[in-house]
C-alpha positions, 0 to 999 in steps of 0.5 A, spaced: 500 500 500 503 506 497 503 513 502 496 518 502 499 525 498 496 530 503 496 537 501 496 542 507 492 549 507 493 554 511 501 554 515 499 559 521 501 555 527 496 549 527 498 548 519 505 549 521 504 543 526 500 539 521 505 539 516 511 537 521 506 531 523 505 529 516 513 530 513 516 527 519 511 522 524 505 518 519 508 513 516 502 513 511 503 519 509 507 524 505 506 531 505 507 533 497 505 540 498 503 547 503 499 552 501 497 560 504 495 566 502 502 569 506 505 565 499 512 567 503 510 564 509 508 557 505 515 557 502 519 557 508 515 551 512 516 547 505 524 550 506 523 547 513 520 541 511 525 540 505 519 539 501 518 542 494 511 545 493 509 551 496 504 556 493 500 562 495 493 560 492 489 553 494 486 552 487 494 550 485 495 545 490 488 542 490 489 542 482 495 536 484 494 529 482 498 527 487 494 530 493 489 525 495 487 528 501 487 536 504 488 538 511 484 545 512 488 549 517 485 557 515 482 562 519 475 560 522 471 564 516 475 560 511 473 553 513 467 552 510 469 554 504 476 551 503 471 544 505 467 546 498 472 547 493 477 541 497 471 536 496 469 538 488 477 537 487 475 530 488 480 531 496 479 528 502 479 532 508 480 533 515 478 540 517 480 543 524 475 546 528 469 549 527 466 546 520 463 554 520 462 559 523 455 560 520 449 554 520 448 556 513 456 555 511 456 549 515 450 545 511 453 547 505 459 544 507 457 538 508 452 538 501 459 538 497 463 532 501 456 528 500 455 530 493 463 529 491 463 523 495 470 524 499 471 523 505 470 530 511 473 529 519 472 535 523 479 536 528 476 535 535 483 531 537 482 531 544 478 525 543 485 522 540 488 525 547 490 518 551 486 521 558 480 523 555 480 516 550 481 512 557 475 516 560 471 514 554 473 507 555 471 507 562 464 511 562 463 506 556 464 500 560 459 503 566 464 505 570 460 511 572 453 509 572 449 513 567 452 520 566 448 525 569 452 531 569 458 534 565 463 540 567 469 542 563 474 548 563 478 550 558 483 556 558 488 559 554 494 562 558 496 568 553 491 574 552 491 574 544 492 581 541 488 586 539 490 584 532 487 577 532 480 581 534 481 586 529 481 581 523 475 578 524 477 572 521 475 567 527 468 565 529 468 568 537 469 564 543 464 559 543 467 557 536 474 558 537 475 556 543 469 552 546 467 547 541 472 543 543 468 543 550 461 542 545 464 537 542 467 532 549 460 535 552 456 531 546 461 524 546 462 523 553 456 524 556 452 520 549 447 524 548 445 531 544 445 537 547 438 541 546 438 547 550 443 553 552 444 558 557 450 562 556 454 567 559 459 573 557 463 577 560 469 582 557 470 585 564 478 584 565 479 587 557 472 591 554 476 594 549 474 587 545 467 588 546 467 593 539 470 586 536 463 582 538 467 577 542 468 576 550 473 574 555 470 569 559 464 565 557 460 560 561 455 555 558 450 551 561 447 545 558 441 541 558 440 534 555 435 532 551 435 525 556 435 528 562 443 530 563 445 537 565 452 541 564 456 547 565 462 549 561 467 555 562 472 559 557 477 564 558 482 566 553 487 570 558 488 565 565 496 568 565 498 562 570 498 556 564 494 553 559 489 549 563 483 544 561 480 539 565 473 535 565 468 531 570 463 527 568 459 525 574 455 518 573 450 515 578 455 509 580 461 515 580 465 520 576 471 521 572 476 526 572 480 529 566 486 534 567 485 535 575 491 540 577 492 536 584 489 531 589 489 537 594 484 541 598 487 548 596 491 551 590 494 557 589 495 558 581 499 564 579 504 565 573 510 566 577 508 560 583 505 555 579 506 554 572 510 550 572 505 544 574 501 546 568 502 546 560 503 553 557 500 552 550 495 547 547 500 544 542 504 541 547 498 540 552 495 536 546 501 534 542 500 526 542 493 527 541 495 531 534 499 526 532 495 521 533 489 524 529 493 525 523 495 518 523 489 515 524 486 519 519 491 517 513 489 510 514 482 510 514 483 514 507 488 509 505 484 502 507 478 506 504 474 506 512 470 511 515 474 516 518 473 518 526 469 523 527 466 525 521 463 532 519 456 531 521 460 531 528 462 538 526 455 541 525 453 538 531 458 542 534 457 548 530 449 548 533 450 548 540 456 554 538 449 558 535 445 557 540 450 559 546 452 565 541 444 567 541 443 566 548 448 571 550 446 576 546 439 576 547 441 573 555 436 568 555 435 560 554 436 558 546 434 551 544 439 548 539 433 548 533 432 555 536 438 556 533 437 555 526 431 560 526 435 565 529 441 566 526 443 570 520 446 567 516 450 571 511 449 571 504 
């Protein structure tokens, strides 16, 4: 069996790591080719990679005979886009989060993978990450009874700077951050979320208010069989990069990412970093890679990937809805959401 030829849109930070994967540590794939609108950029990660294909424009790279397969790393705006023309060029693709920031972007995603026939996986990689997978292991072999209620915390240690609000080519908090909590909240518990209640706050930093988008946020979940949830991200903690969940059952709970078994810790950037990641992709690394490798041999054995793109509109409806209900500061049904939001044309 030869290699998947993978193609990489978008070499910002995570592109950047995707590519480093795909040259160096999937023994079933080869990186042929990068591609960002920073054409400067996109030859210096293929220097660096000592690969020969760069380009400034994706149609180039999807135009390749050799690229089975794509790796959509853009700004949040642009998923759904690249999705669309990566599907009618006949490619396969796993696409970081969010599959879109609009319901209506999403659908259309998703309508030009079934009617290409290729294969969509959504880059949710905390369900590659070996304590998360261990808990899922043992929720589902009843460890914890029926689940009954899901927490989780995500928070990024470095405020990001005005420049990253300014360019509006991120969806807000809920999309860029707490989809992935969206998404373990969904897969954890084994069951859909139906409603929301959220709240925001741009509190510590309100100049990002004029940008339409929050500090912290918090969202309270309802499940369509009973369950009940909270989930809180913050994008400035200062003292590290920190994600922990709990799923608590009828016969117990699971914890994920606990800090200390300690009654009290203090948590400061000067007194307790160092018991804490500072960045995503180091926090996560293994669950990266393990993504990555997975899907090139779902590709390659022609099997259905993991967490495929209806996973990502899943997601993507709870994000509308937690969206909507901080704006209008009341509960929002995640059908509710459909209803309301304005999909741009």
């Amino acid at each position: 069996m030869g290699k998947l030829g993978v193609g990489v849109l978008g070499v910002g930070e995570m592109g950047q790591r995707h590519a480093e994967n795909l040259r160096r540590l999937v023994q079933d794939a080869r990186l042929v080719a990068v591609a960002d609108v920073d054409g400067a950029r996109a030859a210096r990660v293929a220097n660096d990679l000592e690969i020969d294909l760069s380009f400034d424009r994706p149609e180039a790279l999807l135009e390749r005979k050799d690229i089975q397969a794509v790796v959509v790393a853009t700004p949040d705006k642009y998923h759904a886009q690249a999705i669309r023309s990566a599907a009618a060029a006949g490619k396969n693709i796993l696409c970081e989060k969010p599959l879109a920031t609009h319901l209506g972007d999403a659908h259309s995603a998703l309508e030009a993978v079934s009617k290409a026939g290729v294969q969509l996986q959504i880059g949710f990689m905390r369900r590659y990450d070996p304590a998360y997978a261990a808990a899922m292991q043992r929720i589902e072999g009843g460890e914890i009874g029926d689940p009954v209620i899901f927490k989780s915390v995500g928070r990024d240690k470095d405020a990001p700077p005005l420049s990253y609000y300014q360019a509006s080519l991120n969806g807000m908090v809920f999309f860029n951050n707490t989809i992935h909590d969206f998404d373990l909240a969904r897969w954890l518990m084994r069951d859909e979320v139906c409603e929301v209640q959220a709240y925001g706050t741009v509190a510590v930093r309100p100049e990002v208010a004029k940008y339409g988008d929050l500090v912290a946020g918090v969202v309270n979940l309802k499940y369509r069989h009973g369950a009940i949830g909270n989930i809180e991200s913050y994008v400035q903690a200062i003292y590290g990069y920190d994600v922990r969940t709990e799923i608590v059952g009828s016969k117990g709970s699971i914890f994920v990412g606990s800090l200390h078994n300690s009654p009290y810790v203090s948590l400061t950037s000067d007194g307790s970093k160092r018991t804490l990641r500072d960045h995503f992709l180091t926090r996560f690394a293994d669950a990266y890679l393990a993504e990555m490798r997975d899907f090139a041999r779902n590709i390659l054995q022609n099997r259905p990937v993991s967490v495929p793109g209806n996973d990502g509109l899943r997601a993507v409806e709870i994000a509308v809805a937690a969206e909507t209900s901080c704006i209008q500061a009341k509960p929002c049904s995640t059908v509710d959401a459909h209803v309301s939001e304005q999909v741009p044309s």
